[in-house]
Every structure is written in C-alpha cells, then in structure tokens.
N, C-alpha and C positions, 0 to 999 in steps of 0.2 A: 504494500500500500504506500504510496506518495505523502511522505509527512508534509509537504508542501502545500497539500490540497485543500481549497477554500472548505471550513463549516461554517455552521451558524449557533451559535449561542445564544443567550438569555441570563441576565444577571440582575436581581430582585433582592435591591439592600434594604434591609429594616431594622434601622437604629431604633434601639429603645433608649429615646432621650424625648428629654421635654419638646424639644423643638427643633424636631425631624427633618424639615425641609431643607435648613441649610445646609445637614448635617449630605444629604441626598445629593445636595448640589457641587457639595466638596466629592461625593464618589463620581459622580457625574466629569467633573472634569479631571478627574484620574484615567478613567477610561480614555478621554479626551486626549490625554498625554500620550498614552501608549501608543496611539498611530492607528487603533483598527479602527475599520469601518463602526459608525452606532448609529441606532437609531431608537432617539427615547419614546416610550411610551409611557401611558399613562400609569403601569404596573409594574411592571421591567424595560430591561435596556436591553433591544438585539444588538448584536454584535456578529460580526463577520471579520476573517482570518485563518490562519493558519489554527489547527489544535493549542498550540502552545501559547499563539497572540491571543487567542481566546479568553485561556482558562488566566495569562500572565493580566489581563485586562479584569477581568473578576476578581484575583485577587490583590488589584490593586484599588479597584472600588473597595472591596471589602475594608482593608488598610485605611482607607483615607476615613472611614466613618470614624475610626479609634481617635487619629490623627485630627479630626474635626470636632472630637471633643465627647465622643461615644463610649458610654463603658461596657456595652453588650452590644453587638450586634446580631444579626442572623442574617445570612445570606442565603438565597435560594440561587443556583446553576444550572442551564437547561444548556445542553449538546445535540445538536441537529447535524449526524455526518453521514456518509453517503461515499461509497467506492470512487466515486465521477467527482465530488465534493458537491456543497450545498450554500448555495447564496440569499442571503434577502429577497433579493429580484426575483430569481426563480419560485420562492415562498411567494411572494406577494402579485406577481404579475397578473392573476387570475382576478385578482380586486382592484384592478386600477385599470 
C-alpha cells in the first residue's frame, strides 16, 4: 500500500473548560499550521492528507486545547482510507 496516498479524516475536540470556543479556535489553527487540507464544520474538522499528516494534525488540535488553557480534553478521530486513497471532493461531490 502507498503510505503517500490521500485519506480523509475527522477531528472533534471537546474541551471541558468554561469557555470552549476559544479554546476550539486555538485547535482550529493548529490544524491550520500543519499544512493539511481542512474543512471546518459545525461538529468536527475534515481533514485531508497523507495517514500520518492526518493523524500528526489531530494531535496537534488535541495539544493546542491543553496549550489554550484546557485541563481535560476528549478528542474524537474518524479515518476514511481506501487502497486508491480518499479525498473530500470525492466524499462531497455528490452534494454540491
């Protein structure tokens, strides 16, 4: 298998702090740093990349909630991969 090959991801941080959103918005632009593809939703963040930009992008959302002032977090991880690999586009094309 092709460790190079595009997946798609899903990354759903949930700080348990008083006031979550910034807290959201610091994992948000961690993602942002990494260089993969995202796209935010209103529940999680897709994410497209190699495996390892993926998962290295999840846990750097996860990090930045500590980093932001979180003293529990819980992160939820969703991997969408595929022999051929798996893009956004090809998820989404069917709705647009």
């Amino acid at each position: 298998m092709d460790d190079r090959r595009i997946v798609t991801g899903a990354v759903q941080v949930l700080p348990l702090h008083a006031d979550a959103y910034p807290v959201v918005d610091k994992a948000i632009a961690a993602i942002a740093a990494t260089g993969v593809r995202y796209l935010v939703g209103p529940m999680e963040t897709a994410l497209e990349g190699t495996l390892d930009e993926v998962l290295a992008a999840a846990k750097a959302a996860h990090l930045a909630c500590f980093e932001a002032g979180a003293e529990k977090v819980v992160t939820i991880i969703k991997i969408g991969d595929a022999v051929g690999g798996s893009t956004i586009d090809d998820k989404l094309e069917k709705y647009r």
